[in-house]
C-alpha positions in Angstrom: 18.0 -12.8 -20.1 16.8 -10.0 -22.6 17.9 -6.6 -21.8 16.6 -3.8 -23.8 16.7 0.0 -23.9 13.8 1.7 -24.9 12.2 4.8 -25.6 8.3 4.7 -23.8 6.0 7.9 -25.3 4.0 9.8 -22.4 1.8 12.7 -22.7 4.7 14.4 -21.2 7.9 13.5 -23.3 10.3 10.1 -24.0 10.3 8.2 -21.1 14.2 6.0 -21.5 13.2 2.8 -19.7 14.9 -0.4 -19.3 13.2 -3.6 -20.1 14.0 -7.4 -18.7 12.8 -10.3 -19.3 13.5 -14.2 -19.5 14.7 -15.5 -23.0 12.4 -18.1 -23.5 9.2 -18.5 -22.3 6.5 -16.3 -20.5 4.1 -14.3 -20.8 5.6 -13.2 -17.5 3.6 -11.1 -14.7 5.1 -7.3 -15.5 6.4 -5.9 -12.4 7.4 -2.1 -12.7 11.0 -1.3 -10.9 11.3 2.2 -9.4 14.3 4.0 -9.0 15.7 5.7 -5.9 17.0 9.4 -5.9 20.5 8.7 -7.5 18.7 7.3 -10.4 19.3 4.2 -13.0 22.9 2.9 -12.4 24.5 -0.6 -13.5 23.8 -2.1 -9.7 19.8 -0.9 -10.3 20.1 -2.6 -13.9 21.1 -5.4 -12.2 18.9 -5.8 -9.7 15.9 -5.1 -12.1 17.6 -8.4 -14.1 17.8 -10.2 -11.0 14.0 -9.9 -10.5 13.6 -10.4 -14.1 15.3 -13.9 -14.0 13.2 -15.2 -11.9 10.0 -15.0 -14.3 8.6 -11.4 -14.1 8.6 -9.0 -17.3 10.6 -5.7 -15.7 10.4 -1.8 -16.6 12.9 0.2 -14.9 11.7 4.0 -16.3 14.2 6.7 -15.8 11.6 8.5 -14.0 13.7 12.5 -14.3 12.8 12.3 -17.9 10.5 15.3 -17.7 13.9 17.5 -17.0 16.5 16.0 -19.0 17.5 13.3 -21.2 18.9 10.0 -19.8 22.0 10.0 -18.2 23.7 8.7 -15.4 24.6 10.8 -12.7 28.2 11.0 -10.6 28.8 11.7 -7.1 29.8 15.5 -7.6 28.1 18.5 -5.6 27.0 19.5 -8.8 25.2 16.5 -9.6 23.7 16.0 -6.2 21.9 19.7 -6.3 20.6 19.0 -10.1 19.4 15.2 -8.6 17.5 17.3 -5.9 16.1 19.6 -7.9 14.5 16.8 -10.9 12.9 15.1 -7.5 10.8 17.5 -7.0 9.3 16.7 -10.6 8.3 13.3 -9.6 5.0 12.8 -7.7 2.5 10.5 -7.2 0.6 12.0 -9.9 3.0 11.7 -12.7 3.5 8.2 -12.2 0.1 7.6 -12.9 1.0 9.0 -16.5 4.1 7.1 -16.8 2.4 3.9 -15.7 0.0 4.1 -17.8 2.3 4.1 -20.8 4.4 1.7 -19.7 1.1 -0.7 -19.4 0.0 0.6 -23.1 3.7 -0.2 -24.3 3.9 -3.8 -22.6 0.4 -4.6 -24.2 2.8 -4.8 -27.5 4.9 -7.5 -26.0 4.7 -11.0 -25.7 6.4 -11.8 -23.2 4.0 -9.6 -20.5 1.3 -10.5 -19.5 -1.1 -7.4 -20.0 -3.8 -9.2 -19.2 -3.0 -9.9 -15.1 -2.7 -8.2 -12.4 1.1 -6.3 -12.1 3.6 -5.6 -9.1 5.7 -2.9 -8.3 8.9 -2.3 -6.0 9.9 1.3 -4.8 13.0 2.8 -3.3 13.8 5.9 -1.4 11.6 8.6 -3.4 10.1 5.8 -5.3 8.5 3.9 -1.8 5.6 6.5 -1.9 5.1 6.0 -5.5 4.1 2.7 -5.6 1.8 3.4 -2.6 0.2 5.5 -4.9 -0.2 2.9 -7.4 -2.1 0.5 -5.0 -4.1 3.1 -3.9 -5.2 4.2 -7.3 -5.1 1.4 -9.1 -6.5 -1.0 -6.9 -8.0 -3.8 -9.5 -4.5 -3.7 -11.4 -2.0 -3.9 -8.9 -1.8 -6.4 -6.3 1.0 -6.3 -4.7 4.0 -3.8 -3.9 7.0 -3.5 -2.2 8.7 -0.3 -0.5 12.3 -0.6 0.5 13.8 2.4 2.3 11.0 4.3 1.1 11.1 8.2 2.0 8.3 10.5 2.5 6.4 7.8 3.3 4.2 9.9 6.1 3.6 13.8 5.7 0.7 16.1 6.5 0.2 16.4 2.6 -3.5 15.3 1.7 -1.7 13.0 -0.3 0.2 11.5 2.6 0.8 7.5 1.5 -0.4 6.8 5.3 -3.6 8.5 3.7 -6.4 6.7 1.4 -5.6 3.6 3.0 -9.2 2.6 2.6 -8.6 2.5 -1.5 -6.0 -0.7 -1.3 -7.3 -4.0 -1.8 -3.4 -5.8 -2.4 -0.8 -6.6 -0.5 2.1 -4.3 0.6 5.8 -4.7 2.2 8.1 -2.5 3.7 11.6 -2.5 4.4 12.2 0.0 7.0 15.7 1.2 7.1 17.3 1.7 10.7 17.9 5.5 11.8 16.4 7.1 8.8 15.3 10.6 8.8 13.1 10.3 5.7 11.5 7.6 7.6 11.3 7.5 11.2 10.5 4.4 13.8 7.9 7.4 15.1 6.4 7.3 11.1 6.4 3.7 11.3 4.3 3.8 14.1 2.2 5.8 12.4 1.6 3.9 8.6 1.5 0.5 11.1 -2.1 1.7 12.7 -3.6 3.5 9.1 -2.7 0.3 7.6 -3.9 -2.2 10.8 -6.9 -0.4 11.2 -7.9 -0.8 7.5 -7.4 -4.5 7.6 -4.7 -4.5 4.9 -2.6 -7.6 4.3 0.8 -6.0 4.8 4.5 -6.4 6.7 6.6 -3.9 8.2 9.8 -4.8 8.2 12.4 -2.7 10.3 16.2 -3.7 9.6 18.0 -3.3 12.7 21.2 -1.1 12.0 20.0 -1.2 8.5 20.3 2.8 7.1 18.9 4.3 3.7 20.1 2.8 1.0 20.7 -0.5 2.7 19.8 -2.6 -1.0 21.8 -1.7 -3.7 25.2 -3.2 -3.8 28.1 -1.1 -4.3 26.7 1.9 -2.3 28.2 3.0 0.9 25.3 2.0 2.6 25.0 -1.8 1.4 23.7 -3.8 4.0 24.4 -7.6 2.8 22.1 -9.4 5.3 18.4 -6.8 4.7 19.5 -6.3 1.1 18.9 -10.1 0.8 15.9 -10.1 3.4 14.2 -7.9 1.3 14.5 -10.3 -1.7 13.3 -13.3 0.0 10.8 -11.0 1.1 10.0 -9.3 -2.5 9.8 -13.1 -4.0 7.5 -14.4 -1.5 5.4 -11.6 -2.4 4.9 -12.0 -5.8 5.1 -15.6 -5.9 1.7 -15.2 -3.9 0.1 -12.3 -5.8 1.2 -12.7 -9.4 0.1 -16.2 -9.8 3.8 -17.8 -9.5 4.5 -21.4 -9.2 
């Protein structure tokens, strides 16, 4: 497995991203790996690997970048309030910007497959970001997964319960239990935008599953719907990005 730290350009700075990808072989369908609010960690890295391994060209972008250079970030009050202030820099907008340069940067490698269709997998914050990318990038993206996804239904024009009409791929969500970024009232709600619309999607609610259920390590690991939602994340691209 390659593992690479990079430096993408953006009209709005250095983007630090991390790159995965098999060894030997590809081009690979490039999947894009969002982060969650506590940012890029060793148990994200590894997960974006884990992806990676099984024959997908991975960016995980370290998505704060327009606030401060890369770094990890502890568990201290401190960090928590300066975490919470860098996520208000990161919309649905911006990562329109990001992607793009992310896509112009793969284009230079080999092992990507510019040319097809791309995936993308969210968490917490990130779960209405790559809404945003199958809304507004329809032809490109085919398929997306949002696990504990936050914010996911607002009042905002921008709402990702909203535009559901623009999507022509395939979504899933893992729905934590008992989350108040993401309520079984909200799930309601995206369940009839997205039936009504036709859209081929899953809602997934893990029962006694809270926020933050995937990552290993955290306080909130869930082992059984952490390793739902890879079967389910899999599944999903094996189908949409051309996987044997």
């Amino acid at each position: 497995m390659i593992e690479r730290q990079i430096e993408i350009k953006t009209p709005d700075g250095s983007m630090t991203t991390f790159e995965f990808h098999p060894e030997e072989g590809g081009p690979y369908p490039i999947v894009l790996y969002l982060m969650d609010a506590p940012s890029i960690r060793p148990t994200l890295k590894d997960m974006a690997s884990r992806l990676a391994s099984a024959g997908y060209y991975v960016l995980l972008p370290f998505l704060y970048y327009r606030n401060t250079p890369y770094r990890e970030f502890g568990l201290s009050d401190e960090d928590m309030h300066v975490r919470r202030e860098y996520m208000m820099a990161v919309n649905r907008d911006r990562i329109m910007i990001d992607t793009q340069a992310m896509l112009e940067y793969a284009r230079g490698n080999d092992k990507a497959d510019s040319t097809g269709q791309i995936g993308a997998v969210g968490f917490c914050m990130s779960g209405p970001l790559v809404m945003g990318l199958l809304q507004r990038m329809p032809e490109k993206v085919a398929a997306v997964a949002s696990i504990h996804g936050a914010w996911l239904v607002s009042d905002q024009d921008d709402s990702p319960h909203k535009e559901i009409d623009q999507i022509k791929g395939e979504v899933y969500f893992g729905w934590a239990d008992n989350d108040p970024t993401a309520t079984r009232e909200e799930l309601e709600i995206m369940d009839k935008a997205l039936a009504d619309q036709g859209i081929n999607y899953r809602i997934e609610f893990m029962e006694g599953a809270l926020h933050g259920f995937a990552p290993p390590g955290g306080e909130r690991y869930h082992r059984g719907a952490s390793e739902k939602h890879w079967e389910r994340v899999h599944d999903l691209f094996r189908r949409n990005l051309n996987q044997s």
